[in-house]
N, C-alpha and C positions, 0 to 999 in steps of 0.2 A: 191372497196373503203371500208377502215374501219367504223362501224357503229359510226356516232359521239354523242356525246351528248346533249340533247336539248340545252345547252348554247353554245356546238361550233358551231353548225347550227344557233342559233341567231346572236352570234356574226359576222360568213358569211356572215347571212344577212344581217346585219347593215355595213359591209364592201361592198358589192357586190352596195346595193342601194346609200353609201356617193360615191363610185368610180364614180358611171351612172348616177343616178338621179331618178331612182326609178328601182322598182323591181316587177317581174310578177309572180304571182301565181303558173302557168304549168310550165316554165321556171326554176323557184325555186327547185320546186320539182321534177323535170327532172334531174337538176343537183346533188341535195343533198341525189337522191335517196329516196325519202321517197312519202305519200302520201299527194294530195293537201290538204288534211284536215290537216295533220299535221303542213304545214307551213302556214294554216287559222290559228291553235293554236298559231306558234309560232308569228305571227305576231300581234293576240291578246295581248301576253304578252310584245312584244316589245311599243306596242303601250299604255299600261296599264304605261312601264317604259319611257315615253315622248321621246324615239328614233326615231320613225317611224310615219308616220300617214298611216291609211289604205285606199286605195280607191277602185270602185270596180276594182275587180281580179288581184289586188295586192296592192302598199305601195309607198311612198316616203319621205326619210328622213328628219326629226325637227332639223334645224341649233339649236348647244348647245353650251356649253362655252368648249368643247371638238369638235365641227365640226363646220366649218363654209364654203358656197361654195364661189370660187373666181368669182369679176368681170365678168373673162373670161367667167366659166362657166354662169354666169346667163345672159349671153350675148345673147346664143344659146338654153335657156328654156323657153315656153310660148313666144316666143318671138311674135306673132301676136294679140297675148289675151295683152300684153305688152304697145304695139305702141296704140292698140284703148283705153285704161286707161291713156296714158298721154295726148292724144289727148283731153281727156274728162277732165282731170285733170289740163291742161295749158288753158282750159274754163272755170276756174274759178277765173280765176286772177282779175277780176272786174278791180276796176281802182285803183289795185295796183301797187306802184313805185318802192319798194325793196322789194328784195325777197330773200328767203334762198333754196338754191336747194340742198339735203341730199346725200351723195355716195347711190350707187347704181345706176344699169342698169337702174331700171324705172324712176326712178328722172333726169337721165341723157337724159334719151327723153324727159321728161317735159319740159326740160329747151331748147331741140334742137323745142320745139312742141308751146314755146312763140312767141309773135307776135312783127315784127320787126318794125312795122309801127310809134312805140311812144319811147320813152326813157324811159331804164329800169336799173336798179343794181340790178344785181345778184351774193351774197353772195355763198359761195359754199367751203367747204372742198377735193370737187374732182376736181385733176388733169382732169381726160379726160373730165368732165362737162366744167371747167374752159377751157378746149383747145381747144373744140369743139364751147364756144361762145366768144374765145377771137376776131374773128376777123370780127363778128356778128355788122352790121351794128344797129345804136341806144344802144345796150348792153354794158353795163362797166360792166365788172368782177372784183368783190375784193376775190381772193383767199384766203383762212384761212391759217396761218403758223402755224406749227410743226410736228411731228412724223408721216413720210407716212409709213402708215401698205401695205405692197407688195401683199397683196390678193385681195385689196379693192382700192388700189392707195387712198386712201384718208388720210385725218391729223387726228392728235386725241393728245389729251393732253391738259396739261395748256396753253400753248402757243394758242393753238387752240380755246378754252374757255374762255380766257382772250380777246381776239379779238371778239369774239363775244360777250362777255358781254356788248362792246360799244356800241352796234348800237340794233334801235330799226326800226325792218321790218316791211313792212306791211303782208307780209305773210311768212309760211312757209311751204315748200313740204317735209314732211318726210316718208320716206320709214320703214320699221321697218323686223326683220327677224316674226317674227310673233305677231298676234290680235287678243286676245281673251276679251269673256266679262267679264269674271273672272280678267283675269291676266294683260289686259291692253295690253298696246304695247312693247316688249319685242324683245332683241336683243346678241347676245352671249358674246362681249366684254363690260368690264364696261367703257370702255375710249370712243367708240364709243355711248355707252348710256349717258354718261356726253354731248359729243357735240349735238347727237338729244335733250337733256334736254334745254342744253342749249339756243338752238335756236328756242323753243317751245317757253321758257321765252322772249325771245327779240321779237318773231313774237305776231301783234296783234289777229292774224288770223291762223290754222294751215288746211295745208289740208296733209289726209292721202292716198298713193295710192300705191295698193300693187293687186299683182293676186288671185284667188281664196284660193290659194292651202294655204296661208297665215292663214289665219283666221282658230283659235281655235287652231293652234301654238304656244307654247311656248315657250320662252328661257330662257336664264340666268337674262341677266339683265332689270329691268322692268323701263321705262323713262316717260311714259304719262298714264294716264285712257282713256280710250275711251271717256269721256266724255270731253273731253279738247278738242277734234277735235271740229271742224264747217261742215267738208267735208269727208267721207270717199269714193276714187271712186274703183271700182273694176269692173267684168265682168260679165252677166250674172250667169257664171257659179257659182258662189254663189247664192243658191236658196233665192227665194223672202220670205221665212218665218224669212231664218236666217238673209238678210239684213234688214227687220222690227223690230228684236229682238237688232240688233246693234242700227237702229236709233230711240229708244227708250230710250238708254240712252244717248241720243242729236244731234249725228251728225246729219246733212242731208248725207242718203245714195246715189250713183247714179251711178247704175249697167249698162256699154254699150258693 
């Protein structure tokens, strides 16, 4: 193999890890032919350019307004660490009566993870969320209209935004592509950051739930502060320094 140059091997690797879902160290360097230290460097610099996050002995890729993973995939990643965050996350509903449940994998178990025993409205831009509680005993679904993005099956647009501007929830569960304390809650399309805005605004109450791997993530487009949350839930695996350093600036954090 020809010797490439450190930007074709970055580039590889930011192809290699959006393809999989992350990327390994030995693995890397095995294939790129080079030593592990070299793709320690290059993954320094990818991570320096908000591509990549590093973890130990290797990386996995920052959704940007150039990458974003589908539904599908995020159907089949963390999926365990997944189910115990909405578990923890749909116990927080207090004695809320509407609710707005965000696209994505983990809001979609939030809303499979609510309790069927009271009457509830569940507000929702996603098809499989809306299909999975259309026929959910006590639940009314009011599905959002307009523009299904085919990666996400979910709405997005004015149509989308104009419907929710009517209604005022008592909560809302929003997922985000990444949270930091810098940058806030952050996600790669601007259309999809209008309806999480959106429905920030309508809900009196937000809860955020999202996997480790999330936090200190950034995207393109930024829709809340951290401090507009009430609730952030997530997993252990985010260490107890940095979930004290988030609910600091207000949420209650509650790592299960």
């Amino acid at each position: 193999m020809a010797t490439r140059t450190a930007e074709e091997r970055q580039r590889e690797i930011v192809r290699v890890a959006r393809a999989t879902g992350s990327v390994d160290v030995t693995t890397l360097a095995a294939e790129l032919g080079v030593a592990k230290e070299t793709v320690r460097r290059d993954l320094r610099a990818l991570e320096d350019h908000g591509l990549i996050r590093r973890t130990h002995g290797g990386a996995y890729p920052v959704e940007s307004a150039g990458f974003e993973t589908t539904l599908a995939f995020r159907a089949t990643s963390h999926v365990p660490e997944k189910r115990r965050i909405a578990a923890a996350a749909a116990g927080l509903l207090g004695d809320a009566e509407t609710v707005f449940v965000d696209e994505g994998f983990t809001p979609q178990l939030i809303a499979e993870a609510l309790p069927r025993d009271r009457p509830l409205t569940v507000v929702t831009a996603s098809l499989p969320t809306a299909g999975s509680l259309a026929g959910a005993e006590n639940i009314t679904v009011l599905l959002l209209g307009g523009r299904v993005r085919s990666g996400t099956l979910a709405t997005v647009d004015h149509w989308t935004t104009r419907m929710l501007s009517g209604f005022v929830l008592d909560l809302a569960y929003v997922g985000a592509n990444g949270i930091s304390r810098e940058h806030g809650l952050t996600t790669p399309d601007p259309a999809v950051s209008e309806v999480k805005a959106q429905a920030m605004r309508a809900a009196r109450r937000t809860v955020f739930a999202g996997v480790h791997t999330k936090f200190g993530a950034v995207s393109f487009c930024r829709f809340a502060e951290v401090g507009a949350l009430e609730a952030i839930v997530t997993s252990t695996l985010l260490p107890t320094s940095e979930a004290h350093r988030y609910s600091l600036l207000g949420p209650q954090v509650v790592r299960v």
